[in-house]
PyMOL Python script that loads the backbone (N, CA, C, O; Angstrom):
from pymol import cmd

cmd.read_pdbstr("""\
ATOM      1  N   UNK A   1      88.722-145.007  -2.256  1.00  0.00           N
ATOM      2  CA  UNK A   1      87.991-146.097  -2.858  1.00  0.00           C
ATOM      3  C   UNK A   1      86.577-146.094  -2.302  1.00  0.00           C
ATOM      4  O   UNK A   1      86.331-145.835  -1.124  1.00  0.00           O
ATOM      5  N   UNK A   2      85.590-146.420  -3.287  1.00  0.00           N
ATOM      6  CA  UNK A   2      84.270-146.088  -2.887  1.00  0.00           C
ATOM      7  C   UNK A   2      83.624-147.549  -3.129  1.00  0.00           C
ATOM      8  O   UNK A   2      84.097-148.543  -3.680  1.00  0.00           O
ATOM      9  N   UNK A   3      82.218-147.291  -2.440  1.00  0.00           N
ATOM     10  CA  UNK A   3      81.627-148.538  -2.445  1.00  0.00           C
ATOM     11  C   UNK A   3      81.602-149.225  -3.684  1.00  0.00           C
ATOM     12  O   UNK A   3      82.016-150.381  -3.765  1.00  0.00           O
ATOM     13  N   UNK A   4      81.029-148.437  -4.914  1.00  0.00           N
ATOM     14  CA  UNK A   4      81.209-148.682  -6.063  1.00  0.00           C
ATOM     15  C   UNK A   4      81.821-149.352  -6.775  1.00  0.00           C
ATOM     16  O   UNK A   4      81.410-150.278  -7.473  1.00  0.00           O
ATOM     17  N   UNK A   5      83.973-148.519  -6.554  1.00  0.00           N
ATOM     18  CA  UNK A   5      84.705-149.520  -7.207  1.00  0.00           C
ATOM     19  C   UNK A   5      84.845-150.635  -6.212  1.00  0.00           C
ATOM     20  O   UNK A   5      85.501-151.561  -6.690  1.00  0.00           O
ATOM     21  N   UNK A   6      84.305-150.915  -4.572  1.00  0.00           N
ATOM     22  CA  UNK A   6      84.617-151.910  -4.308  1.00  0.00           C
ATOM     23  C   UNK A   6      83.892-153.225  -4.972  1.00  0.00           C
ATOM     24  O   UNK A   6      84.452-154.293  -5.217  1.00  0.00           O
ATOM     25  N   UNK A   7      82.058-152.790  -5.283  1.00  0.00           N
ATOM     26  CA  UNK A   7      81.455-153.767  -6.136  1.00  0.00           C
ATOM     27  C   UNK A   7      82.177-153.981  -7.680  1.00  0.00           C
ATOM     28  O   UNK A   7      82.766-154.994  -8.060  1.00  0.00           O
ATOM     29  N   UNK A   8      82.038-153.199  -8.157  1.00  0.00           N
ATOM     30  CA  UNK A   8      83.013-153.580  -9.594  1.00  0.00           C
ATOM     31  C   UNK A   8      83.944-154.472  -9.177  1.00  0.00           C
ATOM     32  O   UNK A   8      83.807-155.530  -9.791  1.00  0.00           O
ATOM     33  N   UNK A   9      85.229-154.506  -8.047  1.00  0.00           N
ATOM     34  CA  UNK A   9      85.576-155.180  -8.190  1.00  0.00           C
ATOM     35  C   UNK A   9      85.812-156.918  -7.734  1.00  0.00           C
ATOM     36  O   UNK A   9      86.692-157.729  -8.021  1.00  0.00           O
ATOM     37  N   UNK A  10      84.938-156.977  -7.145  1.00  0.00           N
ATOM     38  CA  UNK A  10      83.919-158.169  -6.904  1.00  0.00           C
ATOM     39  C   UNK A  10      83.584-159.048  -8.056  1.00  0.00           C
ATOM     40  O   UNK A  10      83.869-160.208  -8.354  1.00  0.00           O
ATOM     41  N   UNK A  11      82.831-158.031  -8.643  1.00  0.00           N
ATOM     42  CA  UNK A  11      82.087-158.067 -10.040  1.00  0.00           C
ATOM     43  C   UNK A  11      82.901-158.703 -10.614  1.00  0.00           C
ATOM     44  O   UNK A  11      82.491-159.819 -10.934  1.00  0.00           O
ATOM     45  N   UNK A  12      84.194-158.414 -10.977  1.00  0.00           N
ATOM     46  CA  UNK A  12      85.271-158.942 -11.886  1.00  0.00           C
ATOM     47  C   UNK A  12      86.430-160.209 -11.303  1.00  0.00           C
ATOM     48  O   UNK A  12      87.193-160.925 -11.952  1.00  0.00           O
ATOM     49  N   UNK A  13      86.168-160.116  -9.762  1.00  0.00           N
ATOM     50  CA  UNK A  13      86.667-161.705  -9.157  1.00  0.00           C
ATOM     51  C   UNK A  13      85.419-162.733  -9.778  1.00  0.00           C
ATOM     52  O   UNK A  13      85.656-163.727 -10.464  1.00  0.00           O
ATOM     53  N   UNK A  14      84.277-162.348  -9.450  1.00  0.00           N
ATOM     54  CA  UNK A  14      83.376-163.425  -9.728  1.00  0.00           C
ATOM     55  C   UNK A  14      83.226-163.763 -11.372  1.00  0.00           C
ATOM     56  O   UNK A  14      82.826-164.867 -11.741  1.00  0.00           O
ATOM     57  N   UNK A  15      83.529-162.873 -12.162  1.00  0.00           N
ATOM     58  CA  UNK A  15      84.243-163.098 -13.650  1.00  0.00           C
ATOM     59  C   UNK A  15      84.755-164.097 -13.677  1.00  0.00           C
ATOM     60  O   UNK A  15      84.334-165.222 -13.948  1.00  0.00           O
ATOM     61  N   UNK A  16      86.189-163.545 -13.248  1.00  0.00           N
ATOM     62  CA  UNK A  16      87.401-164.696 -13.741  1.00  0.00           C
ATOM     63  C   UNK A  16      86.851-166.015 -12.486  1.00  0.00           C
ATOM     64  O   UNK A  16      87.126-167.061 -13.074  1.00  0.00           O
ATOM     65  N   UNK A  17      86.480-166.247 -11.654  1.00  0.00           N
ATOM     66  CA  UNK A  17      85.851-167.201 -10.687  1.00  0.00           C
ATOM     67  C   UNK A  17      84.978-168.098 -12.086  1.00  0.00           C
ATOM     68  O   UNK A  17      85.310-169.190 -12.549  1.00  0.00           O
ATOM     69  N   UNK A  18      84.157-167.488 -12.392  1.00  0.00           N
ATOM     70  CA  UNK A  18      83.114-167.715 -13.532  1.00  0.00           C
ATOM     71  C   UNK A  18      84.054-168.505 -14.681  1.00  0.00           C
ATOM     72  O   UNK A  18      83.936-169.698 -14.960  1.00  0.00           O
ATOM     73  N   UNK A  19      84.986-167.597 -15.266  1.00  0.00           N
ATOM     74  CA  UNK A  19      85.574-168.685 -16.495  1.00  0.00           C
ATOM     75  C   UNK A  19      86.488-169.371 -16.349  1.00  0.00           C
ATOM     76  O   UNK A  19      87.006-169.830 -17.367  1.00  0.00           O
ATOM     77  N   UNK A  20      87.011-169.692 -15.121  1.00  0.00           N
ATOM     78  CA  UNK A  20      87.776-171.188 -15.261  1.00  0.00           C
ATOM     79  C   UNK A  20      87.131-172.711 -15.808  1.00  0.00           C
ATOM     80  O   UNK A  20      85.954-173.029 -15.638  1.00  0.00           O
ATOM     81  N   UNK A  21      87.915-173.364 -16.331  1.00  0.00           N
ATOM     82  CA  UNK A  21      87.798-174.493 -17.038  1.00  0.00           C
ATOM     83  C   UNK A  21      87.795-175.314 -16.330  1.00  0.00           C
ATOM     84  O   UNK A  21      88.850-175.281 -15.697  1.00  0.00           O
ATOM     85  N   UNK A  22      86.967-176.381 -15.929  1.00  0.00           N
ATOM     86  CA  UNK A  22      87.721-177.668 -15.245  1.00  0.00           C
ATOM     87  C   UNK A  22      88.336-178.471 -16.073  1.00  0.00           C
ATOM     88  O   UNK A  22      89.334-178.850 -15.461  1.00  0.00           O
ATOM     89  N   UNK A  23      88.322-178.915 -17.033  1.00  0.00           N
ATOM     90  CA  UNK A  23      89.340-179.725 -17.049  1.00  0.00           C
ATOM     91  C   UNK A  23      90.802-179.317 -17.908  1.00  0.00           C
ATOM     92  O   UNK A  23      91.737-180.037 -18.260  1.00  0.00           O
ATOM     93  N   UNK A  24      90.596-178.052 -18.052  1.00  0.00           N
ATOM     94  CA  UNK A  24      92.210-177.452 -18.478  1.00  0.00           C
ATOM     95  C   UNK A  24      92.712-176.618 -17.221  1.00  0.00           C
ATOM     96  O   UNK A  24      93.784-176.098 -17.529  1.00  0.00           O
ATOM     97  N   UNK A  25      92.417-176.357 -16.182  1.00  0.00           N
ATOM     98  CA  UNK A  25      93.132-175.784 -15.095  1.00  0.00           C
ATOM     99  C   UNK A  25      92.508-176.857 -14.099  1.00  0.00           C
ATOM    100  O   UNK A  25      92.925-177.998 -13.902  1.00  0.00           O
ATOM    101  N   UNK A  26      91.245-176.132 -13.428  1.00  0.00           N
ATOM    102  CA  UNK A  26      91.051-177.124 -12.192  1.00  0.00           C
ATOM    103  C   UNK A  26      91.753-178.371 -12.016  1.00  0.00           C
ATOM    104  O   UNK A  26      92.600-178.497 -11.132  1.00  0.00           O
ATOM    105  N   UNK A  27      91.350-179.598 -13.065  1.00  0.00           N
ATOM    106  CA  UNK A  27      91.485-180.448 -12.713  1.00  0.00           C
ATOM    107  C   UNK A  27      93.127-181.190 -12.664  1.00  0.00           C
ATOM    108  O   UNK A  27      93.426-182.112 -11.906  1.00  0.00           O
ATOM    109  N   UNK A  28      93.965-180.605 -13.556  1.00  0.00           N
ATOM    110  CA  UNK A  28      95.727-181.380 -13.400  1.00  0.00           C
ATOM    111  C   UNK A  28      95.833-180.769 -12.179  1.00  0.00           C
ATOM    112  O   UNK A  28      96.226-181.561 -11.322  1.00  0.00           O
ATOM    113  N   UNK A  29      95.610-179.538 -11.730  1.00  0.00           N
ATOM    114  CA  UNK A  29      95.947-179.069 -10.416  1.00  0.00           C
ATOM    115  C   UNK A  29      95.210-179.473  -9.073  1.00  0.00           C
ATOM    116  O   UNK A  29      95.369-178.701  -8.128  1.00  0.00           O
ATOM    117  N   UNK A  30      94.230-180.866  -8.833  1.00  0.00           N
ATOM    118  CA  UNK A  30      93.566-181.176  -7.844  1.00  0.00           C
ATOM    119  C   UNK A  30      92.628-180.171  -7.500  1.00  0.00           C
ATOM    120  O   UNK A  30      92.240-180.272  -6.336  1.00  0.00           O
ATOM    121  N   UNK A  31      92.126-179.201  -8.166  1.00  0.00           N
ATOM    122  CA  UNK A  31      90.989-178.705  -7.896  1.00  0.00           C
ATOM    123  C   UNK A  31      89.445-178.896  -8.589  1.00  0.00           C
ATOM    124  O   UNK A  31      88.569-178.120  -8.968  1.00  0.00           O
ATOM    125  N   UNK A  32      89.616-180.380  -8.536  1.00  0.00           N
ATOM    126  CA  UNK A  32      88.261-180.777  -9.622  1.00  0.00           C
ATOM    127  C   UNK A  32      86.822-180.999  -8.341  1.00  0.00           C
ATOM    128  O   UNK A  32      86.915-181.866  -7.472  1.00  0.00           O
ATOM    129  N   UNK A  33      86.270-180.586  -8.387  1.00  0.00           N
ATOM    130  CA  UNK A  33      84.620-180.725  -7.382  1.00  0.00           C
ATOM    131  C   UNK A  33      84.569-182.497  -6.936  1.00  0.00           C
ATOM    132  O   UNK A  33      84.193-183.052  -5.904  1.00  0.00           O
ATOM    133  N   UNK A  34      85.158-183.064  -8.300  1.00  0.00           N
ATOM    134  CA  UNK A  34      84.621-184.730  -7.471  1.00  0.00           C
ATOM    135  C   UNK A  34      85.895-184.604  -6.391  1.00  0.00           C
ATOM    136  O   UNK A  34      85.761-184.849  -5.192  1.00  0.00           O
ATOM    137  N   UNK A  35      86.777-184.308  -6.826  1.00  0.00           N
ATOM    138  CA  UNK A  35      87.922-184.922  -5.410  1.00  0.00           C
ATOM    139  C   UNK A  35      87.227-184.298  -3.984  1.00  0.00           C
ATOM    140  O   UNK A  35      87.447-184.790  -2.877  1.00  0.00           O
ATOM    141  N   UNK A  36      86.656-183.535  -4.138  1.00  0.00           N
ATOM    142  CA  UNK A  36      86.050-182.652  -2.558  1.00  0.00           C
ATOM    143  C   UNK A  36      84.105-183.199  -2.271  1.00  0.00           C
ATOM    144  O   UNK A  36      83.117-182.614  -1.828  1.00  0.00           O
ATOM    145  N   UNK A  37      84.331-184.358  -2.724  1.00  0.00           N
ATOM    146  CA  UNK A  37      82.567-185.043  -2.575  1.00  0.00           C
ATOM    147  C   UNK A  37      82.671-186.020  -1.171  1.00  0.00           C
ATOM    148  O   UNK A  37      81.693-186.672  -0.805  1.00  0.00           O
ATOM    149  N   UNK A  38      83.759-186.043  -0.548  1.00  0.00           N
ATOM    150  CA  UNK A  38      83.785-186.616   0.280  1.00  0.00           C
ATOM    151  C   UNK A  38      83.258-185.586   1.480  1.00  0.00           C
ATOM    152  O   UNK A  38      82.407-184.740   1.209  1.00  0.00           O
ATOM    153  N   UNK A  39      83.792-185.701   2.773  1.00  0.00           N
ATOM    154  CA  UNK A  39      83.441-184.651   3.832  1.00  0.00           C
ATOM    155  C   UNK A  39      84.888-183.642   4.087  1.00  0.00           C
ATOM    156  O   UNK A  39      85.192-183.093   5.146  1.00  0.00           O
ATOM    157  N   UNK A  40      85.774-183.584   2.572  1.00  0.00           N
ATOM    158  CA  UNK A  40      86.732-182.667   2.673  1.00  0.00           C
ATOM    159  C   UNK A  40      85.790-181.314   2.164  1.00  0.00           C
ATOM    160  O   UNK A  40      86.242-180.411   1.462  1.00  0.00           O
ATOM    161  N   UNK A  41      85.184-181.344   2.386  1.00  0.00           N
ATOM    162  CA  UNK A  41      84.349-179.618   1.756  1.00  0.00           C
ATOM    163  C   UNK A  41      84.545-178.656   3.109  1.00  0.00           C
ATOM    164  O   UNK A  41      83.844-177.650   2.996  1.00  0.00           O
ATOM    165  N   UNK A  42      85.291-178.686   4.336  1.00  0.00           N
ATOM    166  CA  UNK A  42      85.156-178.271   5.275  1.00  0.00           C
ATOM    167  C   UNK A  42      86.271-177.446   5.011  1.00  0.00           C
ATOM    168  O   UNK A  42      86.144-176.227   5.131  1.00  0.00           O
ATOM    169  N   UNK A  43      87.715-178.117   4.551  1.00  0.00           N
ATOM    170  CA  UNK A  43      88.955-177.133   3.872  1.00  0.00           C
ATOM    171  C   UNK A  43      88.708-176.008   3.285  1.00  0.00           C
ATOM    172  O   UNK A  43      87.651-175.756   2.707  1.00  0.00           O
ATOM    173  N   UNK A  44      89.724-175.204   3.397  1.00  0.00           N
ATOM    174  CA  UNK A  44      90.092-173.937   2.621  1.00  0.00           C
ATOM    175  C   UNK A  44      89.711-174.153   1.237  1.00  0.00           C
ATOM    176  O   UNK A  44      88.828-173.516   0.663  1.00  0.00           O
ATOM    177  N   UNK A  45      90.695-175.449   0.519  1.00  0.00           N
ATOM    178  CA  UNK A  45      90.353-175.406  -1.057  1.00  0.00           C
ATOM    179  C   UNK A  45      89.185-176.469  -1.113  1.00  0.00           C
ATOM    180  O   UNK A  45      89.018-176.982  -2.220  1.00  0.00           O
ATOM    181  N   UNK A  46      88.463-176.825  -0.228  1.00  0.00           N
ATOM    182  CA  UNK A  46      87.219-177.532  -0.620  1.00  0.00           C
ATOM    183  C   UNK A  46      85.885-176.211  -0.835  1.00  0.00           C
ATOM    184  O   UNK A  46      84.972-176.053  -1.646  1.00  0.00           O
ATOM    185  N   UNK A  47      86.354-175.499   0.291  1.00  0.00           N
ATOM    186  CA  UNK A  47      85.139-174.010   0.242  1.00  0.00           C
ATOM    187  C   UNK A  47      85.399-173.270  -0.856  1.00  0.00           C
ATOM    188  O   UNK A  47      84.516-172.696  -1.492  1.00  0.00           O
ATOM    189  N   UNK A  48      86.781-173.236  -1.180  1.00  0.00           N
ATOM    190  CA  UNK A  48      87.180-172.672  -2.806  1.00  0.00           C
ATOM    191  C   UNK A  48      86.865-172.759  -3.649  1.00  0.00           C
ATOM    192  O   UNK A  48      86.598-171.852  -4.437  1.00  0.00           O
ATOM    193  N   UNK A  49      86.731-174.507  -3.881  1.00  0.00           N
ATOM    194  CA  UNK A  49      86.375-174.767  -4.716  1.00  0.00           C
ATOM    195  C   UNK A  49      84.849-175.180  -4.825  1.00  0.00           C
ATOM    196  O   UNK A  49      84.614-175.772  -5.878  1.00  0.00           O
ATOM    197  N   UNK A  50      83.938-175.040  -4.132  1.00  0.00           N
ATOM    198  CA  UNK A  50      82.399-174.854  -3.926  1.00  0.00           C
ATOM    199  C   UNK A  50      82.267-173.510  -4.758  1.00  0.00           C
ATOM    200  O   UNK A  50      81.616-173.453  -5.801  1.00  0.00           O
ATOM    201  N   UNK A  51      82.809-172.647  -4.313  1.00  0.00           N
ATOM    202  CA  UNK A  51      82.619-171.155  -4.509  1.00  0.00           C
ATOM    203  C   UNK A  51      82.752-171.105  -6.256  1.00  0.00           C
ATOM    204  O   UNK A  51      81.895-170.657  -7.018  1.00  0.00           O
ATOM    205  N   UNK A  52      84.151-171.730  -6.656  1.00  0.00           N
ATOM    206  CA  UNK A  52      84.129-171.730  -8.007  1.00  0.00           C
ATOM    207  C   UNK A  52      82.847-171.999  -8.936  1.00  0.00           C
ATOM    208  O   UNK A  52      82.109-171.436  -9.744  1.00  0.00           O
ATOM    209  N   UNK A  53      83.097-173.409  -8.200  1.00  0.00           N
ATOM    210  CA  UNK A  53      81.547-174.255  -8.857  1.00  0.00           C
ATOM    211  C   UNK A  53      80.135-173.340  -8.696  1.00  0.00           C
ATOM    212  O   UNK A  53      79.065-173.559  -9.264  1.00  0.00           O
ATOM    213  N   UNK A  54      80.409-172.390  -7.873  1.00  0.00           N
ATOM    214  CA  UNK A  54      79.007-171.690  -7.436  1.00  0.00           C
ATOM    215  C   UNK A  54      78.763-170.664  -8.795  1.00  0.00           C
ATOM    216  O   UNK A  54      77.756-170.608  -9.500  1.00  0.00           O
ATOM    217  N   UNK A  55      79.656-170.107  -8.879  1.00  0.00           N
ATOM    218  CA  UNK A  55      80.178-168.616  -9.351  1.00  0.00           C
ATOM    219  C   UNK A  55      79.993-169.411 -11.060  1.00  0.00           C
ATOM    220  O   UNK A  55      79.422-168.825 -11.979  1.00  0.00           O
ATOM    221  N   UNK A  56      80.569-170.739 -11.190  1.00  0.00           N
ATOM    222  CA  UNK A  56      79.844-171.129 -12.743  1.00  0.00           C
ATOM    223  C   UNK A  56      78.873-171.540 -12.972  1.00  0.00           C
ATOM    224  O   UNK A  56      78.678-171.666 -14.181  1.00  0.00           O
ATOM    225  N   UNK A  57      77.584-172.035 -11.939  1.00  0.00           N
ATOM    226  CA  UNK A  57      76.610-172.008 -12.004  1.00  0.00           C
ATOM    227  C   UNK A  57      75.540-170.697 -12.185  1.00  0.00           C
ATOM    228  O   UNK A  57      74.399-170.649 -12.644  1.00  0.00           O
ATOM    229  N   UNK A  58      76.423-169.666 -11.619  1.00  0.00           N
ATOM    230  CA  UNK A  58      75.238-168.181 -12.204  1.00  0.00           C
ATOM    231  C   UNK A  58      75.707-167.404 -12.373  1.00  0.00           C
ATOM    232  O   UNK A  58      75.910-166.347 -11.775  1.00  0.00           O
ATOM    233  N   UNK A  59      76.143-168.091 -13.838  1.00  0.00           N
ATOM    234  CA  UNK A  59      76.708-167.373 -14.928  1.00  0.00           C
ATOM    235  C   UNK A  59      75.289-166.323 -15.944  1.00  0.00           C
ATOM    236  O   UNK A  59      75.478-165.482 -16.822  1.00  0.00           O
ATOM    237  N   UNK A  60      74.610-166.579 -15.646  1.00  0.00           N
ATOM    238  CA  UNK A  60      73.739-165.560 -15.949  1.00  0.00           C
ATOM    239  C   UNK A  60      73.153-164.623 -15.259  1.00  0.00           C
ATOM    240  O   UNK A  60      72.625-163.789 -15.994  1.00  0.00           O
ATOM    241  N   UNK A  61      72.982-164.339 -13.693  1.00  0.00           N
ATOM    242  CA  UNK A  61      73.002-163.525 -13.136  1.00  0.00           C
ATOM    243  C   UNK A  61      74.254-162.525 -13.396  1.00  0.00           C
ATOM    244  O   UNK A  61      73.878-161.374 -13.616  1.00  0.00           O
ATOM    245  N   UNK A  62      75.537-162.695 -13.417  1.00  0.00           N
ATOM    246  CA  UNK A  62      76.627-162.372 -13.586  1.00  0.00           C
ATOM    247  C   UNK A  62      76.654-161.443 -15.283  1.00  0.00           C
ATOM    248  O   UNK A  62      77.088-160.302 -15.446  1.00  0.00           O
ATOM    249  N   UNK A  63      76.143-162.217 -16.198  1.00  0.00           N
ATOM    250  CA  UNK A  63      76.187-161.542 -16.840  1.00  0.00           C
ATOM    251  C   UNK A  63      75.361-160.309 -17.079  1.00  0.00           C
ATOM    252  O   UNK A  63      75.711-159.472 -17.912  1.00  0.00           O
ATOM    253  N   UNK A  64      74.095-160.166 -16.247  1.00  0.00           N
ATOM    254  CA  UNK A  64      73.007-158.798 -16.178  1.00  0.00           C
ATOM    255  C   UNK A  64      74.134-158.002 -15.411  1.00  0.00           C
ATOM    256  O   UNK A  64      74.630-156.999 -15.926  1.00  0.00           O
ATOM    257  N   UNK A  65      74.432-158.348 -14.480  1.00  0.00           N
ATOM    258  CA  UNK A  65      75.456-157.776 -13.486  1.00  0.00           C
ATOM    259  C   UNK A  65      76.199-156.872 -14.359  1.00  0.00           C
ATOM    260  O   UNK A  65      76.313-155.686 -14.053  1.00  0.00           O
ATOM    261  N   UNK A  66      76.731-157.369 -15.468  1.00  0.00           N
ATOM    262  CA  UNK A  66      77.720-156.802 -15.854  1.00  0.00           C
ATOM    263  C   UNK A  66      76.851-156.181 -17.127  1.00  0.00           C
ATOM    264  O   UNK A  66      77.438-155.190 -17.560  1.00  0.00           O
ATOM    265  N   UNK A  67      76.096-156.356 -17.577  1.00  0.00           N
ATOM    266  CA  UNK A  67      75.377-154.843 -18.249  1.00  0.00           C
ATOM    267  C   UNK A  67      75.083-153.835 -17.406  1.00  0.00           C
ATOM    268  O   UNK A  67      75.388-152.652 -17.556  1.00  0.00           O
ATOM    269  N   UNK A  68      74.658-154.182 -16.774  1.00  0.00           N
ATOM    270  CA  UNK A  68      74.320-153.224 -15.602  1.00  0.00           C
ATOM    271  C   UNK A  68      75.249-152.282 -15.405  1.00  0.00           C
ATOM    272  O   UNK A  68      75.123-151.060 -15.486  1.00  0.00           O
ATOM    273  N   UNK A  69      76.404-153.072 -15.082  1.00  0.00           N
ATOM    274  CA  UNK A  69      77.903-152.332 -14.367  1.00  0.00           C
ATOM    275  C   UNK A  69      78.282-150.832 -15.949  1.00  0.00           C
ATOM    276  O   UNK A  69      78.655-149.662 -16.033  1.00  0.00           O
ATOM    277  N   UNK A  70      77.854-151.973 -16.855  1.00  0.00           N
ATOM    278  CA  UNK A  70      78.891-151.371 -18.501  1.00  0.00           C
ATOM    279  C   UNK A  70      77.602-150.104 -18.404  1.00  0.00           C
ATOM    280  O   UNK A  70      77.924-148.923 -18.533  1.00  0.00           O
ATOM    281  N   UNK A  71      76.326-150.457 -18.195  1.00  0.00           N
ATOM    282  CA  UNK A  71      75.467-149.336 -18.182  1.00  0.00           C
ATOM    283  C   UNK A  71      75.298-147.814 -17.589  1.00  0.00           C
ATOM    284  O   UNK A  71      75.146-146.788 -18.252  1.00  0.00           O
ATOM    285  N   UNK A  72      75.372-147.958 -16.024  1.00  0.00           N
ATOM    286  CA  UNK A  72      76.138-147.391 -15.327  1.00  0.00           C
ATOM    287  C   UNK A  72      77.265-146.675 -15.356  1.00  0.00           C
ATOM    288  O   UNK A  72      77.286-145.499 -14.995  1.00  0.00           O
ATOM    289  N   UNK A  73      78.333-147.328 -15.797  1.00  0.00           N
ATOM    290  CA  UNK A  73      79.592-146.607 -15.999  1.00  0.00           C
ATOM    291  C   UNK A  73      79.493-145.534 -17.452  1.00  0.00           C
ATOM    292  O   UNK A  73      80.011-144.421 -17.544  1.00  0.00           O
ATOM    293  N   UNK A  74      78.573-146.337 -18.636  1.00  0.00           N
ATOM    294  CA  UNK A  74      78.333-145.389 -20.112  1.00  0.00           C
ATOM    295  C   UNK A  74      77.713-144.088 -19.661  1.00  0.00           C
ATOM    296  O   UNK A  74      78.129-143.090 -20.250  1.00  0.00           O
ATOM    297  N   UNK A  75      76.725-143.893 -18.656  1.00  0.00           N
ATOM    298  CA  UNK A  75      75.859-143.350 -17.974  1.00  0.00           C
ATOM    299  C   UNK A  75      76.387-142.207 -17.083  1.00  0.00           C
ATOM    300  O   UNK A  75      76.008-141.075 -17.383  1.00  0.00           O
ATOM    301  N   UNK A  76      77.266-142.360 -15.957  1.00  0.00           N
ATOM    302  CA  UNK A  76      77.479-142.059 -15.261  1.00  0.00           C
ATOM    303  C   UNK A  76      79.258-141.692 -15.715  1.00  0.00           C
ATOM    304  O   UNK A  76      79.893-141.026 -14.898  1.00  0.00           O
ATOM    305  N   UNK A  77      79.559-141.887 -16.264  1.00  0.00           N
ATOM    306  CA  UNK A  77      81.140-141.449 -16.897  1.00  0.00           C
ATOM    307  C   UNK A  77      82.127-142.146 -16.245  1.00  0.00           C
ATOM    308  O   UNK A  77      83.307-141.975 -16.549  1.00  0.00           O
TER     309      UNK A  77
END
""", "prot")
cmd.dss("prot")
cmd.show_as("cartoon", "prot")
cmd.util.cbc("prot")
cmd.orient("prot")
């Protein structure tokens, strides 16, 4: 395994990170951003769920990312 496929697959956690829904998954399952506005952001699923929220905020970096990646790979075989 090379550096490469280790970024690709990064690339594709921060994907699916990217298209979760809040309020058809996150939220019946207690992972909605308001429940963690208190000073629970220090938890495992409070940093989790920062990260989520992060990862759907740059959703457009993400997507150059991934021309890039599709470019590269058309490119490079």
């Amino acid at each position: 395994m090379g550096l490469w496929t280790l970024l690709e697959g990064l690339l594709l956690v921060a994907n699916a990170l990217a298209i979760l829904n809040e309020e058809r998954f996150l939220a019946p399952k207690g992972w909605s951003f308001s429940d963690f506005s208190g000073g629970k952001t220090k938890s495992f699923k409070g940093q989790l769920t920062g990260l989520i929220y992060a990862t759907q905020y740059l959703r457009v970096p993400l997507i150059l990312l991934n021309g890039i990646s599709i470019f590269l790979k058309l490119v490079s075989g």
